[in-house]
Jmol script that loads the backbone (N, CA, C; Angstrom):
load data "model"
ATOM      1  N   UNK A   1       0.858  -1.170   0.000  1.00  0.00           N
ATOM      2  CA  UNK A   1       0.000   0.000   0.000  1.00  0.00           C
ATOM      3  C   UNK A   1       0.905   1.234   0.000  1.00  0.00           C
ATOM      4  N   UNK A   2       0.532   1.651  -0.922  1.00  0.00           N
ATOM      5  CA  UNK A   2       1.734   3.277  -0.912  1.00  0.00           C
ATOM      6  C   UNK A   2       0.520   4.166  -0.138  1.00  0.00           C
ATOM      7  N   UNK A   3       1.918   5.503  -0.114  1.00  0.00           N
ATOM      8  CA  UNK A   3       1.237   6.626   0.655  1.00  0.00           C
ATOM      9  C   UNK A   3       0.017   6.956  -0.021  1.00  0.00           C
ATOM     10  N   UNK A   4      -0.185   7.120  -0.966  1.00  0.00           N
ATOM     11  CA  UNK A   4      -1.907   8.024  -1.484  1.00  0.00           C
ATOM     12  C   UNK A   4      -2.633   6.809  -1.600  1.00  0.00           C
ATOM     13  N   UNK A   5      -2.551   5.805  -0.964  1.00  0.00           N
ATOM     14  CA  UNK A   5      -3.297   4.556  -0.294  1.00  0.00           C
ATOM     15  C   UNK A   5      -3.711   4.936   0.795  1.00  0.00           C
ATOM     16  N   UNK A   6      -2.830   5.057   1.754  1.00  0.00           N
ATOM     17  CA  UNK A   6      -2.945   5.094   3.012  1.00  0.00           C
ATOM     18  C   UNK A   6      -3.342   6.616   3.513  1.00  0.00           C
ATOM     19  N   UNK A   7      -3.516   7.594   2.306  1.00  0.00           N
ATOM     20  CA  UNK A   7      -4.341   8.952   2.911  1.00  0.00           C
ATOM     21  C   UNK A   7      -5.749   9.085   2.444  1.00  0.00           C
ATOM     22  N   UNK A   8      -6.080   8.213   1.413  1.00  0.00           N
ATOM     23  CA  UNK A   8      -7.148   8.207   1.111  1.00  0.00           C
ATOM     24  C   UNK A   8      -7.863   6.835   2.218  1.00  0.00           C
ATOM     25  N   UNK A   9      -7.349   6.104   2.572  1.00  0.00           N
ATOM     26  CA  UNK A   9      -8.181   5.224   3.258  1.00  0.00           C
ATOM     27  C   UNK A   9      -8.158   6.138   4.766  1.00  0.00           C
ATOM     28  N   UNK A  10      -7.450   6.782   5.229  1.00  0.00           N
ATOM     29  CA  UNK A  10      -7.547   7.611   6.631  1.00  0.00           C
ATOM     30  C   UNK A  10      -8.605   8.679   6.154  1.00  0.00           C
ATOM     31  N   UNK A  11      -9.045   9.051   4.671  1.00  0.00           N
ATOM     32  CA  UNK A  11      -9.875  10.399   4.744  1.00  0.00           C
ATOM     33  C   UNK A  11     -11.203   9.659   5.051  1.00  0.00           C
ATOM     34  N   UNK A  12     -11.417   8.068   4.033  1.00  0.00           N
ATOM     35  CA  UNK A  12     -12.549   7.615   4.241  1.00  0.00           C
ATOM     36  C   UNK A  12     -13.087   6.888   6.142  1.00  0.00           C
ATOM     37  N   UNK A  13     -11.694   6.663   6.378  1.00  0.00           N
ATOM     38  CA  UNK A  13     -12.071   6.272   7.952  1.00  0.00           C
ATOM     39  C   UNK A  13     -12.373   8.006   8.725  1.00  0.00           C
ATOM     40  N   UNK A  14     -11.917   8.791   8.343  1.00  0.00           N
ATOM     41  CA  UNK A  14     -12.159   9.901   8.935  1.00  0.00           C
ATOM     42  C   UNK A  14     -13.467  10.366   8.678  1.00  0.00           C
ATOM     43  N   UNK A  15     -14.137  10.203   7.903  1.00  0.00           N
ATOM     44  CA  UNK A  15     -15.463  10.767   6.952  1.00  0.00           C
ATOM     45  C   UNK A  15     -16.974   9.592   7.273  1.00  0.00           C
ATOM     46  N   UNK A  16     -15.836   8.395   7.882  1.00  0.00           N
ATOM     47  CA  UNK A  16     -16.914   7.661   8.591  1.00  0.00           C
ATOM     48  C   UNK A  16     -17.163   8.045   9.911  1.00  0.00           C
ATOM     49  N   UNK A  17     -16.452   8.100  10.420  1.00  0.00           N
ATOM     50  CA  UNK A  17     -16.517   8.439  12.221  1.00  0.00           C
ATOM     51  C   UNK A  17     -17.483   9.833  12.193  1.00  0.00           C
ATOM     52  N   UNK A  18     -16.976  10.694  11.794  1.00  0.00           N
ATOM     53  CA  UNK A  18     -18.123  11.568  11.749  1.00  0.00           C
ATOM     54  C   UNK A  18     -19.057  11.803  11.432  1.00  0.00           C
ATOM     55  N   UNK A  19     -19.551  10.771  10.767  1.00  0.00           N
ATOM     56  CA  UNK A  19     -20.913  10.632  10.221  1.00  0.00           C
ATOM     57  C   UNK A  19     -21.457   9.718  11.539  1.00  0.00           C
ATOM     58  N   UNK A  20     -20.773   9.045  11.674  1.00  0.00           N
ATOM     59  CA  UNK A  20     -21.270   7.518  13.005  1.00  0.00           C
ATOM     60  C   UNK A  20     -21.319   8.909  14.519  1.00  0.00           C
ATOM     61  N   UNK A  21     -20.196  10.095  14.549  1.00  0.00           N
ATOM     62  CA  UNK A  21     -20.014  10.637  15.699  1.00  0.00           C
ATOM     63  C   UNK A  21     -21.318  11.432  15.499  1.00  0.00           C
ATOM     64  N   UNK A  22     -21.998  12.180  14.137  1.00  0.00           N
ATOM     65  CA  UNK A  22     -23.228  12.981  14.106  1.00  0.00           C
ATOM     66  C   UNK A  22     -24.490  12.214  14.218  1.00  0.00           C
ATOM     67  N   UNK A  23     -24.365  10.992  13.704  1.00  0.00           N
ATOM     68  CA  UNK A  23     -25.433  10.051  14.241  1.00  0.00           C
ATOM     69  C   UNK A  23     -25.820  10.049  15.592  1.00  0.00           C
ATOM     70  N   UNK A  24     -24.774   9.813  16.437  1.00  0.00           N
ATOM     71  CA  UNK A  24     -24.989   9.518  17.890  1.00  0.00           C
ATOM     72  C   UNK A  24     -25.284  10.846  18.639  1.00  0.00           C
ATOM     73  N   UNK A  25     -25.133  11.663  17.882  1.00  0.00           N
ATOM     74  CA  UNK A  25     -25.646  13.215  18.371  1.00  0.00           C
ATOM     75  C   UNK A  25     -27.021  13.311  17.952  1.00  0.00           C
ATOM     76  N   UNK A  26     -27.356  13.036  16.845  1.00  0.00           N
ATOM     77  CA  UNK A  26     -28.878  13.367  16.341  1.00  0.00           C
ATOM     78  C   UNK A  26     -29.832  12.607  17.408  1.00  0.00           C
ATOM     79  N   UNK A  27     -29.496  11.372  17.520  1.00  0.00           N
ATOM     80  CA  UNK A  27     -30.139  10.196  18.237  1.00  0.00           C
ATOM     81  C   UNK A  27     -30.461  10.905  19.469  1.00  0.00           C
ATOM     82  N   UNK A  28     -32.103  10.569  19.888  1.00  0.00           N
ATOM     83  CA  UNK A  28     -32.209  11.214  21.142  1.00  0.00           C
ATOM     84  C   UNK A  28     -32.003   9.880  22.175  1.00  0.00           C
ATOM     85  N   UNK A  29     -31.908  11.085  23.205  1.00  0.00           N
ATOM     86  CA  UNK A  29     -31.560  10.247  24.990  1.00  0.00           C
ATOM     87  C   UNK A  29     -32.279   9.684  25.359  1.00  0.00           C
ATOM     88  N   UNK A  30     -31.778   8.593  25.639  1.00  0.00           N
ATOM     89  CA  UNK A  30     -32.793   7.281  26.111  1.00  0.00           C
ATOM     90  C   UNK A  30     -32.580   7.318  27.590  1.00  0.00           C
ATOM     91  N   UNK A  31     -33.358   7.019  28.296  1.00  0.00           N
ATOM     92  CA  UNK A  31     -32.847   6.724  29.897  1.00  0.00           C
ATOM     93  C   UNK A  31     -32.368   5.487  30.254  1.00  0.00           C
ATOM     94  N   UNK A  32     -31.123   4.972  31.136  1.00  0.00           N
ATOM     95  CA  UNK A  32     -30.719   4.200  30.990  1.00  0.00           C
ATOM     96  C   UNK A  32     -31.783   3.350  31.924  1.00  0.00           C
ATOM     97  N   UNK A  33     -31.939   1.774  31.901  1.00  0.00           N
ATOM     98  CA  UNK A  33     -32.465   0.861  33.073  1.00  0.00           C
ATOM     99  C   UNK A  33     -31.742   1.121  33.676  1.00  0.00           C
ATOM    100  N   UNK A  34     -32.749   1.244  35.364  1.00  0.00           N
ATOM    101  CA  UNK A  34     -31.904   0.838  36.464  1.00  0.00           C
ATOM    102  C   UNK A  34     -32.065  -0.518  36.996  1.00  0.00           C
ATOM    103  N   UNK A  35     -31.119  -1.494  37.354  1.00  0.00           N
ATOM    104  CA  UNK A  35     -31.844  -2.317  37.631  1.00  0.00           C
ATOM    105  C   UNK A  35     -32.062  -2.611  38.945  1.00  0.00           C
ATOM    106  N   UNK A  36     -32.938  -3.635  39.142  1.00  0.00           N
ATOM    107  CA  UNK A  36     -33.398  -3.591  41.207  1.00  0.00           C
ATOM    108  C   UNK A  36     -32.520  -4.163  41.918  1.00  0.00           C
ATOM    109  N   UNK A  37     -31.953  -3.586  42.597  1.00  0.00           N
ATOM    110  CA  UNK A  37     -30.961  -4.170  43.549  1.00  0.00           C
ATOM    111  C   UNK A  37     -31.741  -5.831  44.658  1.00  0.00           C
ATOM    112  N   UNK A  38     -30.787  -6.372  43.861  1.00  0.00           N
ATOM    113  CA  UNK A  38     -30.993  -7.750  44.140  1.00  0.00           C
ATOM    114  C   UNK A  38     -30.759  -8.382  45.691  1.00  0.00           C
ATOM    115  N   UNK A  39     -30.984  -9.114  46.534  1.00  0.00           N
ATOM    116  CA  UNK A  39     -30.741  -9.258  47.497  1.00  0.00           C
ATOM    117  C   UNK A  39     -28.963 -10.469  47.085  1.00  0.00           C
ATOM    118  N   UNK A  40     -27.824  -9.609  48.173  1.00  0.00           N
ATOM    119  CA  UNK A  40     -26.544  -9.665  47.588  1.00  0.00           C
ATOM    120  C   UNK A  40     -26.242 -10.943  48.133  1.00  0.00           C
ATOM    121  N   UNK A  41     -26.986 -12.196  49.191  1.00  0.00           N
ATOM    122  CA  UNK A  41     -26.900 -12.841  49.718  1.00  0.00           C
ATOM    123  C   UNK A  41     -27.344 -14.498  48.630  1.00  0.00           C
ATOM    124  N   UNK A  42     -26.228 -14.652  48.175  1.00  0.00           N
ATOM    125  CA  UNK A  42     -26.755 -16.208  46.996  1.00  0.00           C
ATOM    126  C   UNK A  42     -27.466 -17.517  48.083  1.00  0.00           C
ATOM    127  N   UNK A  43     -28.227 -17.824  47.314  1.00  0.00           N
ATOM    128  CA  UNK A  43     -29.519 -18.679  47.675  1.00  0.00           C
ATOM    129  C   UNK A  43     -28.887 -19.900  48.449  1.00  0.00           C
ATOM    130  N   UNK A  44     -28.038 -20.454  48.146  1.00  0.00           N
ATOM    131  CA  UNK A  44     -26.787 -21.302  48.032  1.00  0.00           C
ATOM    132  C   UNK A  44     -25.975 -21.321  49.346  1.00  0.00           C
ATOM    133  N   UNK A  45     -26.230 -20.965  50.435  1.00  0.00           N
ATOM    134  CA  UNK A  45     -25.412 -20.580  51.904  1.00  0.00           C
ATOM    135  C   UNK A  45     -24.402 -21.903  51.975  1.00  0.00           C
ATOM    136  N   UNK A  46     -24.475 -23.038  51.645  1.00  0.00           N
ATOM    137  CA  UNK A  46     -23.402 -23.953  51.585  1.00  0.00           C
ATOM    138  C   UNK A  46     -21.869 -23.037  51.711  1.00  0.00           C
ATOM    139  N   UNK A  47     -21.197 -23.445  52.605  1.00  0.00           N
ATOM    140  CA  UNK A  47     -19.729 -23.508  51.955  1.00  0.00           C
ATOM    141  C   UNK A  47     -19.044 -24.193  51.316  1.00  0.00           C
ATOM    142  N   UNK A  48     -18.646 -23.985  50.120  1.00  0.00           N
ATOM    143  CA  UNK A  48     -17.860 -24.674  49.025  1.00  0.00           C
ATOM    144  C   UNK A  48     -16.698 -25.168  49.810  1.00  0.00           C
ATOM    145  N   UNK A  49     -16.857 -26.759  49.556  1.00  0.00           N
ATOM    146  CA  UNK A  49     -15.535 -27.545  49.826  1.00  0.00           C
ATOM    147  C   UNK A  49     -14.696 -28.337  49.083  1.00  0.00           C
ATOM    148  N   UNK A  50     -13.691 -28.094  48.721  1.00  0.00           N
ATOM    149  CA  UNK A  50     -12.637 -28.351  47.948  1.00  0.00           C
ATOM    150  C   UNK A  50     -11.853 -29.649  48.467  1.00  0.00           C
ATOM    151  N   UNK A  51     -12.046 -30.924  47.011  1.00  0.00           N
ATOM    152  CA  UNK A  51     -11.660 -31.919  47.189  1.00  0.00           C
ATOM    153  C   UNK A  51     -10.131 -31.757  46.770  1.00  0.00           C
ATOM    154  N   UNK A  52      -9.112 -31.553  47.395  1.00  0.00           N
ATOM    155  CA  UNK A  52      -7.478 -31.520  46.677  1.00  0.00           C
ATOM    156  C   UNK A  52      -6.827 -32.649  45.904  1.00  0.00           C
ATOM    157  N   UNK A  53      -7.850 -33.590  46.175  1.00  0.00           N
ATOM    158  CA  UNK A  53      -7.548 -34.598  44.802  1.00  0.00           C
ATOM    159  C   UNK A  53      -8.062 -34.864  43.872  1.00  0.00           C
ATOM    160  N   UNK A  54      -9.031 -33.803  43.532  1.00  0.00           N
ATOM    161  CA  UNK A  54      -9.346 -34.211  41.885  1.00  0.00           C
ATOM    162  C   UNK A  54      -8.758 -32.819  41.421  1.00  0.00           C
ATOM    163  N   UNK A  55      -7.939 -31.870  42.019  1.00  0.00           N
ATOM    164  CA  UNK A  55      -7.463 -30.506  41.258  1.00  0.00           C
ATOM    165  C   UNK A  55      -6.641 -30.947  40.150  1.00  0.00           C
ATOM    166  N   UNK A  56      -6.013 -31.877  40.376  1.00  0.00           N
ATOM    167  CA  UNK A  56      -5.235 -32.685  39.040  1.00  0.00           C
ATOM    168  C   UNK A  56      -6.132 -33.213  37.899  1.00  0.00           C
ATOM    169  N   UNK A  57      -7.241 -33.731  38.443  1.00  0.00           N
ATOM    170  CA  UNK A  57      -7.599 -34.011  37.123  1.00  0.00           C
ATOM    171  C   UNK A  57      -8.535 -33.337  36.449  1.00  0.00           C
ATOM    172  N   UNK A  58      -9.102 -32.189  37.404  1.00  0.00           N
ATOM    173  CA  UNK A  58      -9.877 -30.703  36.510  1.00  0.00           C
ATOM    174  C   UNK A  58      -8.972 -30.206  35.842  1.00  0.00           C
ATOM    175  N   UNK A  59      -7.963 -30.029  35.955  1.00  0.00           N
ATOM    176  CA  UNK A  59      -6.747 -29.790  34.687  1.00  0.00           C
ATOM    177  C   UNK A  59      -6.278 -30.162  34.163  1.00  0.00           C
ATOM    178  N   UNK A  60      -6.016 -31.485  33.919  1.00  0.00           N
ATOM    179  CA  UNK A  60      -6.238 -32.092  33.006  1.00  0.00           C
ATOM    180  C   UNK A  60      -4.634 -32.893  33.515  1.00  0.00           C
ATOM    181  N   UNK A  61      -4.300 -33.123  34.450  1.00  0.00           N
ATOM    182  CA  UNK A  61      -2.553 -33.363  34.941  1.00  0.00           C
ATOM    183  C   UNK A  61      -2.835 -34.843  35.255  1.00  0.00           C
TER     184      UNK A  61
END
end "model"
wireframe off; spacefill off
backbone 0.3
color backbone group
């Protein structure tokens, strides 16, 4: 790719963005979701217990 390759493909990447950057300006404001704060406590109260002899073979060793 020579140079008047590589300035014409930067005018067309340049000539896109600003069309994509005036898009996102025209576009009106949406409000974002909030979402409901979940209770932070998993259903699951078990404590996870770790067998140290199968760690070898979850990896495959």
């Amino acid at each position: 790719m020579d140079m008047l390759d590589q300035m014409n493909l930067h005018l067309l990447m340049q000539e896109r963005l600003e069309k994509i950057l005036e898009d996102i300006e025209r576009r009106p404001k949406e409000k974002s979701k909030k979402t409901k704060a979940f209770d932070r406590i998993p259903a699951n109260k078990e404590r996870a217990e770790w067998n140290l002899q199968e760690i070898p073979v979850l990896f495959g060793a």
